[in-house]
NUFIDREN-780749 format. One record per residue (C-alpha): chain; x, y negated, z negated; residue number from 1. Coordinates in steps of 0.5 Angstrom, whole numbers, m for minus. Example, Ala and Ser with C-alpha at 12.3 -4.5 7.8 and 13.67 -1.06 7.14 Angstrom:
BEGIN
   mol       x       y       z   seq
     A      25       9     m16     1
     A      27       2     m14     2
# end
This chain:
BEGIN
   mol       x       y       z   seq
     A       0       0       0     1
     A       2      m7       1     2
     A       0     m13      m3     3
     A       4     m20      m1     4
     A       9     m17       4     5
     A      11     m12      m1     6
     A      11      m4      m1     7
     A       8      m2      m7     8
     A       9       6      m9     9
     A       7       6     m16    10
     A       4       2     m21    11
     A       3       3     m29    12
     A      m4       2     m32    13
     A      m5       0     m39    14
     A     m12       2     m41    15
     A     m12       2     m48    16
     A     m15      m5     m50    17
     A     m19      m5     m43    18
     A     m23       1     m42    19
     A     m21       5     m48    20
     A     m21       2     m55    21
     A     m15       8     m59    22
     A     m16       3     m65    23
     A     m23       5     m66    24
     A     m21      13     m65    25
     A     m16      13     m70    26
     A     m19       9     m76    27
     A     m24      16     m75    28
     A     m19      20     m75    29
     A     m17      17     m81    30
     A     m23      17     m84    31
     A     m24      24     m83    32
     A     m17      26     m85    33
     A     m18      24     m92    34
     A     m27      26     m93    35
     A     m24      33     m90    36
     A     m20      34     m97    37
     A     m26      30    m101    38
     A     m23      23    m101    39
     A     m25      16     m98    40
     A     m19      14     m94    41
     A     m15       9     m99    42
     A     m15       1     m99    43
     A      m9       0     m94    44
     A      m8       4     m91    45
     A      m9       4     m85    46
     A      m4      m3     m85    47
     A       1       1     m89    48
     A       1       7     m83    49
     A       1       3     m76    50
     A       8       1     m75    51
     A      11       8     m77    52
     A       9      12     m72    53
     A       6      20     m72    54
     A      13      23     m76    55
     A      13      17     m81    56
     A       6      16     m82    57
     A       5      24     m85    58
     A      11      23     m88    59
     A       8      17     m91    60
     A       1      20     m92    61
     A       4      27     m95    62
     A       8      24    m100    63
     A       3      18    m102    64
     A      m3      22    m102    65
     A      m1      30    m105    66
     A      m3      33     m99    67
     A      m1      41     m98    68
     A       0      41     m91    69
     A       7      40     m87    70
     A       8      33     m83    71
     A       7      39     m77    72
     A       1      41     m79    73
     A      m2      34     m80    74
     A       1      31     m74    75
     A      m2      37     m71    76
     A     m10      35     m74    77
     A      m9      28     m72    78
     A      m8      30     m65    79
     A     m13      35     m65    80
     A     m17      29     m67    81
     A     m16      24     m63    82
     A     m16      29     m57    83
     A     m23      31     m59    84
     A     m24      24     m59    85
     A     m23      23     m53    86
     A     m25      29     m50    87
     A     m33      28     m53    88
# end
């Protein structure tokens, strides 16, 4: 495709915030985390987590919030998630 003069061969597409709101997705799976385990998802903690990444952020959970899983195996329940999220 040409578009001014110049051949375009690929474009990247940022849709997160356009047609896809992962805001919303993630403060359920949050939520949901926490009422799986009888708990109300603490004060804070969404703005605790969110620049720690998917590996920090269980880490962080883990250690503030006594859950007996792994890292692995909450990274793994938020992806799963988050992917039946986006799935339904």
């Amino acid at each position: 495709m040409n578009i001014k003069g110049f051949e375009i061969k690929a474009c990247i597409f940022d849709l997160d915030g356009t047609i896809l709101d992962s805001c919303s997705v993630w403060a359920d799976v949050d939520r949901n985390f926490f009422r799986k385990r009888g708990r109300e998802i603490p004060e804070g903690y969404a703005k605790a987590i969110t620049p720690l990444g998917l590996e920090k952020s269980a880490e962080y959970t883990k250690k503030n919030y006594g859950i007996i899983e792994s890292e692995e195996e909450i990274i793994r329940e938020w992806l799963d998630d988050v992917s039946d999220a986006y799935h339904t």
